[in-house]
Structures are given as structure tokens and as C-alpha cells.
C-alpha positions in Angstrom: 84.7 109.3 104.0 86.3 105.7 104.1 89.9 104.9 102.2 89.3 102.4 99.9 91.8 99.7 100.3 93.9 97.5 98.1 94.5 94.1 98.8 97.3 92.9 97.2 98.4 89.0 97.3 100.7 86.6 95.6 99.8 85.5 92.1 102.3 84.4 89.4 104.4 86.2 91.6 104.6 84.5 95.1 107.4 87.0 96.7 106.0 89.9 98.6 108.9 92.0 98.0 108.2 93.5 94.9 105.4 94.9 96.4 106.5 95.9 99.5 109.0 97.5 97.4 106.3 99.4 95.0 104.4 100.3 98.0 107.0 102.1 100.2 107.6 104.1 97.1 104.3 104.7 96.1 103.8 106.5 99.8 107.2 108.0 99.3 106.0 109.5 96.2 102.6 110.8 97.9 101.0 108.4 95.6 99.3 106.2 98.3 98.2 107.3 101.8 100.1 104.3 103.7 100.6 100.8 103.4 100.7 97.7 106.2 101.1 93.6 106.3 97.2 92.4 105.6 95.9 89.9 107.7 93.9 87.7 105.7 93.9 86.3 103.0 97.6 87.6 103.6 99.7 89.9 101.2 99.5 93.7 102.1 97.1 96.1 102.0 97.5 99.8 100.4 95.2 102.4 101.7 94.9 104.5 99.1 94.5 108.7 99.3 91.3 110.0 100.0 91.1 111.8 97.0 91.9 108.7 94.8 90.0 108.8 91.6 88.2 105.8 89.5 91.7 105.9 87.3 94.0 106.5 90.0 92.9 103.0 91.9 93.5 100.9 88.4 96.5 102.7 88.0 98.3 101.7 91.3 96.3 97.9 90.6 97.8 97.6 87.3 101.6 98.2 88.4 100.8 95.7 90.8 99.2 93.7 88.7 102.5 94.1 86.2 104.5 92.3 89.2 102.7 89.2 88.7 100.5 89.9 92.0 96.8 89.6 92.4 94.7 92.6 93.7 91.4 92.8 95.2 89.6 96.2 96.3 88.1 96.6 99.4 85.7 99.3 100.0 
């Protein structure tokens, strides 16, 4: 079975940092499989668990999404 992937780019809040931040300790936390530099349309990309339920992928979104950054899913 395929990850799904998060795509995670600037919105209100053009600085990566915040989510490069939120991302290392997501996969700290076991929370997220991994995380890596996208290449386009740029930001980063989270690869979520395998096991990542409906709720758990609008869950790690919507902390992202609380940064001010934009996220689109990639199946």
C-alpha cells in the first residue's frame, strides 16, 4: 500500500521553519513516517504512517494549517 503524502507550502505563513519544526517532531513523536524538502510546487512533504487513518491525516493538516501554511494531499 502507498503512503499518502502531505504537501505542505507557504500560505499566510511564508517561513518554512515552523514546519520543518512541526515535522521533525511529529517523526520524533512516531506521529509521521518521515519528512523531506518537496520539489515542486516547493514546501515539504510529510509522508505519513501507513496506518494513518481519515482523522489522523486532518489532524497533522490542521496543525499545519494553524501555522498559517497551506496543505495539499497527495495520494
Amino acid at each position: 500500500m502507498a503512503q499518502a503524502v502531505l504537501t505542505v507550502v507557504p500560505g499566510k505563513q511564508p517561513d518554512l521553519a515552523d514546519a520543518v519544526g512541526l515535522a521533525a517532531v511529529m517523526k520524533y513523536k512516531a506521529r509521521i513516517y518521515d519528512w523531506r524538502l518537496a520539489g515542486s510546487p516547493g514546501g515539504i512533504s510529510v509522508i505519513l504512517n501507513d496506518n494513518a487513518a481519515s482523522n489522523q491525516r486532518l489532524e497533522i493538516a490542521g496543525e499545519f494549517k494553524a501555522l498559517g501554511y497551506n496543505v495539499i494531499e497527495v495520494p
